[in-house]
C-alpha angles and dihedrals in degrees: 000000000000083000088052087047100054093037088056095045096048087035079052101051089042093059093048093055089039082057093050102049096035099200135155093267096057083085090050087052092047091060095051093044087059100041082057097047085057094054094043092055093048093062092044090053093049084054096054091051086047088049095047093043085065102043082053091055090036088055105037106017124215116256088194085070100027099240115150130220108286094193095065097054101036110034094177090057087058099053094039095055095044088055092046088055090052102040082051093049090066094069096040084059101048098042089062089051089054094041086051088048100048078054098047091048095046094055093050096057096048088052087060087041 
């Protein structure tokens, strides 16, 4: 999440800056940018499986390995890692919406190209 986090404040300076100075490479940008952002929702969404992965074995255990029930035992470890998993969903979410719309932007300018 900190890497998402850094990737989308320097992404987002660099646009900024892309918008202001409207070149020819600002279309070359927006395809990389795209092509990031891919890349980048794909490992957050790698971290949110991996997080989910261990608030299933924290809530039911696993009896192969021998691992008892956390949540049992710890009530606050339930609750914080639900909230965590929601709280990582959000930008999961909105990154695909901005992924879908730097597409959908891209396709629209190289139909008026």
């Amino acid at each position: 999440m900190s890497v998402a986090c850094l990737y989308s404040i320097i992404t987002g300076a660099l646009s900024i800056l892309a918008l202001l100075k409207l070149k020819q490479g600002s279309m070359k940008l927006v395809f990389h940018f795209a092509i990031l952002d891919t890349l980048l929702l794909s490992i957050l969404a790698s971290a949110t499986g991996a997080a989910g992965g261990v608030a299933y074995i924290g809530y039911k255990g696993n009896s192969h390995s021998r691992w008892n029930k956390v949540c049992n035992v710890f009530d606050s470890f339930c609750g914080h890692v639900m909230g965590s998993l929601a709280v990582s969903l959000l930008p999961s979410i909105a990154l695909l919406l901005l992924v879908w719309l730097s597409v959908f932007m891209f396709s629209k300018k190289i139909r008026l190209n």
